[in-house]
C-alpha positions as CSV (number, residue, x, y, z in Angstrom):
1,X,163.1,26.6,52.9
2,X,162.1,27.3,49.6
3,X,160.0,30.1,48.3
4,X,156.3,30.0,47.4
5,X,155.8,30.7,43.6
6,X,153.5,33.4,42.8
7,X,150.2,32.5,41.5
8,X,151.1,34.4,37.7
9,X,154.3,32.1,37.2
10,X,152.3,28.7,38.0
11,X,151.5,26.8,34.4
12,X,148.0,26.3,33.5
13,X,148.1,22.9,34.6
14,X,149.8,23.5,38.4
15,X,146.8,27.3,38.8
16,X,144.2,25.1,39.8
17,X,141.5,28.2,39.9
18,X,138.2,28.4,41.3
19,X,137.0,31.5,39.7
20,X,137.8,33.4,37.0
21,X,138.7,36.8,37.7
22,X,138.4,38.8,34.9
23,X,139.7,41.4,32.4
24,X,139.5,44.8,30.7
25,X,141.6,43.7,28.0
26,X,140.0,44.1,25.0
27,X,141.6,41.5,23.1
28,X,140.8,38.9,25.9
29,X,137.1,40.2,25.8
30,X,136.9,39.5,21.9
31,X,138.6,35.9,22.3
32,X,135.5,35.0,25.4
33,X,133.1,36.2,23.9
34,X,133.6,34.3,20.9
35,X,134.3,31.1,22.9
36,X,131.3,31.7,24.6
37,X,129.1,31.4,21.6
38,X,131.5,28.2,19.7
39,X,134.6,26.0,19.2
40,X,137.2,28.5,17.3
41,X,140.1,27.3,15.4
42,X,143.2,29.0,16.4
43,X,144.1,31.1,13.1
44,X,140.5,32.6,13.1
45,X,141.2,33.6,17.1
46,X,144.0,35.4,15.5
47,X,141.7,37.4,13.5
48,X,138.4,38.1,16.0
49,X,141.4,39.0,18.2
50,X,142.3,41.4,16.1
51,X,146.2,39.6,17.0
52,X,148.9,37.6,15.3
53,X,149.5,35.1,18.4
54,X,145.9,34.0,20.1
55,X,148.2,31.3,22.0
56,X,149.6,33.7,24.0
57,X,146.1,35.3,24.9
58,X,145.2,31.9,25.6
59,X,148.2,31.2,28.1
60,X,147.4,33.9,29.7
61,X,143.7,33.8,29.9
62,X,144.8,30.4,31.5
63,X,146.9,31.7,34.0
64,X,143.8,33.4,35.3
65,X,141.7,30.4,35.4
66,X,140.6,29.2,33.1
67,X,141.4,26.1,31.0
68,X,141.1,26.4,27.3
69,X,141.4,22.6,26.1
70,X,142.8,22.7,22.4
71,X,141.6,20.1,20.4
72,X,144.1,19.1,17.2
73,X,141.7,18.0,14.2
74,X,143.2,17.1,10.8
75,X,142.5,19.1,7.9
76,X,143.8,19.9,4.4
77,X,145.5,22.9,3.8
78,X,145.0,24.7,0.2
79,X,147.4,22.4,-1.5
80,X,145.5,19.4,-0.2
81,X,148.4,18.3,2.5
82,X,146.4,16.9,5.7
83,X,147.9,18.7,8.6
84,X,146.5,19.6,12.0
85,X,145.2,22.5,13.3
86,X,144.5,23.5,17.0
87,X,141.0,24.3,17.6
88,X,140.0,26.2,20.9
89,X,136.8,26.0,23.3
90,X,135.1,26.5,26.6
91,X,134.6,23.3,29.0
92,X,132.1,23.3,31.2
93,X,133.8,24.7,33.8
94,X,135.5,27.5,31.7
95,X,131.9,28.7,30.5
96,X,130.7,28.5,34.2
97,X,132.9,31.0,35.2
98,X,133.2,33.2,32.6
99,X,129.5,33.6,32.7
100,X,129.3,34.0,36.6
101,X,132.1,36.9,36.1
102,X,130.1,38.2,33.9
103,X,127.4,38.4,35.8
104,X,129.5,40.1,38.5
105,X,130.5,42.9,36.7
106,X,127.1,43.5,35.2
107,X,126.1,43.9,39.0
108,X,129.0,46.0,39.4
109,X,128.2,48.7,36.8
């Protein structure tokens, strides 16, 4: 019989949450709060992160719930080379929850 895997090993796609959780990370608090208010492409999460790798905050911000869809959009870099850059944001969903765990641990406090 094989074992169950635990809910923090499951990928983003297999943790099919119904509620976000939460965090006191700080870094994860600057990257919702940001993606509450906007779309943010991924080199600027670096920096309201105050990070040099917002994917792995994403992942793992994921792995409690939520799902983070990364859009790719085409730009040109400095040089004037098109390449693509990923650009985070909140679905529905992901905004419902945050905002109803939010609302929790104002209730909380």
């Amino acid at each position: 019989m094989k074992k169950a895997q635990p809910v923090s090993k499951l990928s983003p796609s297999q943790g099919n949450h119904s509620t976000f959780l939460g965090t006191e990370n700080p870094r994860w608090l600057r990257v919702l709060w940001a993606l509450l208010t906007r779309s943010i492409p991924r080199a600027e999460l670096d920096r309201i992160a105050g990070c040099a790798n917002a994917p792995d905050i994403i992942f793992n911000l994921r792995q409690c719930g939520l799902q983070i869809p990364c859009e790719r959009i085409v730009v040109l870099d400095r040089d004037f080379k098109s390449c693509r850059v990923g650009v985070y944001h909140f679905n529905e969903s992901d905004r419902r929850k945050v905002k109803e765990w939010l609302k929790r641990r104002e209730q909380a406090a």
